[in-house]
C-alpha positions as CSV (number, residue, x, y, z in Angstrom):
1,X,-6.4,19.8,-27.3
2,X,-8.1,17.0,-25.1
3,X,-6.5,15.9,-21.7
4,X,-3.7,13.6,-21.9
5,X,-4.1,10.1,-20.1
6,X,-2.7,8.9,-17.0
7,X,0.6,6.6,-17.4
8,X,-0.3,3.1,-15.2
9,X,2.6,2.1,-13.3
10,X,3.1,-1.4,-11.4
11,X,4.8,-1.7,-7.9
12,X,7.3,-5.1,-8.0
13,X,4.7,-6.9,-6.4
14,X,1.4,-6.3,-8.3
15,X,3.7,-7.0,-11.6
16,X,4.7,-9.6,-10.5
17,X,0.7,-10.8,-10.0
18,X,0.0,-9.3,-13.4
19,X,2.8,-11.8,-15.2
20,X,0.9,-15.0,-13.6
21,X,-2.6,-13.7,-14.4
22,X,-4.8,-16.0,-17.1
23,X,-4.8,-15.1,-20.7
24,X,-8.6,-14.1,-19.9
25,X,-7.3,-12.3,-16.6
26,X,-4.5,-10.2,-18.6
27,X,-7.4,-9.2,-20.7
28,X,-9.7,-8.0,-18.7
29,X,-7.1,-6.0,-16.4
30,X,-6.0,-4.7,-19.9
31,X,-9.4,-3.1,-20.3
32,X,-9.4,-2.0,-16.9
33,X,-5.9,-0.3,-17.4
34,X,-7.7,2.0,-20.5
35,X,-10.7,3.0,-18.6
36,X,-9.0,4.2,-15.7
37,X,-5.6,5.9,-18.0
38,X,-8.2,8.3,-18.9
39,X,-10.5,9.0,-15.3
40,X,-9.4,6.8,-12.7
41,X,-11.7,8.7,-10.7
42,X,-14.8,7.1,-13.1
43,X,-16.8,4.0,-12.7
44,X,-16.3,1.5,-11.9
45,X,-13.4,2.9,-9.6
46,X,-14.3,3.4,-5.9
47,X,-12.6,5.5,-3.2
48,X,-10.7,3.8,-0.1
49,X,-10.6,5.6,3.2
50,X,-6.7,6.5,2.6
51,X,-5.7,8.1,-0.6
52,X,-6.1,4.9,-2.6
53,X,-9.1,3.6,-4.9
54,X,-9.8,0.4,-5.8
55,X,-11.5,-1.2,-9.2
56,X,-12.7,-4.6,-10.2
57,X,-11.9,-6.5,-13.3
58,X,-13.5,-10.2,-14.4
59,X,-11.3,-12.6,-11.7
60,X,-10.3,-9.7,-9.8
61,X,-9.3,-6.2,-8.4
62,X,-6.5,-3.7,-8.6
63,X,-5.6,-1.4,-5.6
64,X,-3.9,2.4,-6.7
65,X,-3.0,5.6,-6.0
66,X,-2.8,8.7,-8.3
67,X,-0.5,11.4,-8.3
68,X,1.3,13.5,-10.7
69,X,-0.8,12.0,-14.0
70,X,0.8,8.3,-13.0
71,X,-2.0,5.5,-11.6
72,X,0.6,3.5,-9.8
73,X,-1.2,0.3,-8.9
74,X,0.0,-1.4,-5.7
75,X,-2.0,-5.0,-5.5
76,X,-3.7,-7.2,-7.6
77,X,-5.5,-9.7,-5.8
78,X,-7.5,-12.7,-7.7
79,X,-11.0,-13.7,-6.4
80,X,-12.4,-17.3,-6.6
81,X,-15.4,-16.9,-9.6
């Protein structure tokens, strides 16, 4: 029996970012939102100095805690490519 993935969760906020994202964007954070379900530990995640980790997707980066087997993700912030 393998290890059952994380549930993502979205604050207001960072949903709110997610509904305005490109079709391209939505994608890519799509992808992200699989890789990090099952590690969000793994690449290409990083560790903050608080409790938090960030990852980068194509257009962007998400900002998230874990606890309890729930990412909840707290920004999403767009960068200029």
């Amino acid at each position: 029996m393998g290890v059952s993935a994380y549930t993502i969760r979205y604050v207001d906020r960072a949903a709110r970012r997610k509904a305005t994202l490109t079709a391209p964007q939505r994608a890519a954070l799509e992808e992200l939102e699989k890789r990090i379900s099952l590690n969000p530990f793994g690449s290409p995640a990083q560790s903050n100095r608080d409790s938090s980790w960030s990852a980068p997707f194509a257009g962007g980066f998400i900002t998230y805690v874990v606890s309890n087997r729930h990412v909840v993700i707290d920004v999403i912030d767009l960068v200029a490519i």
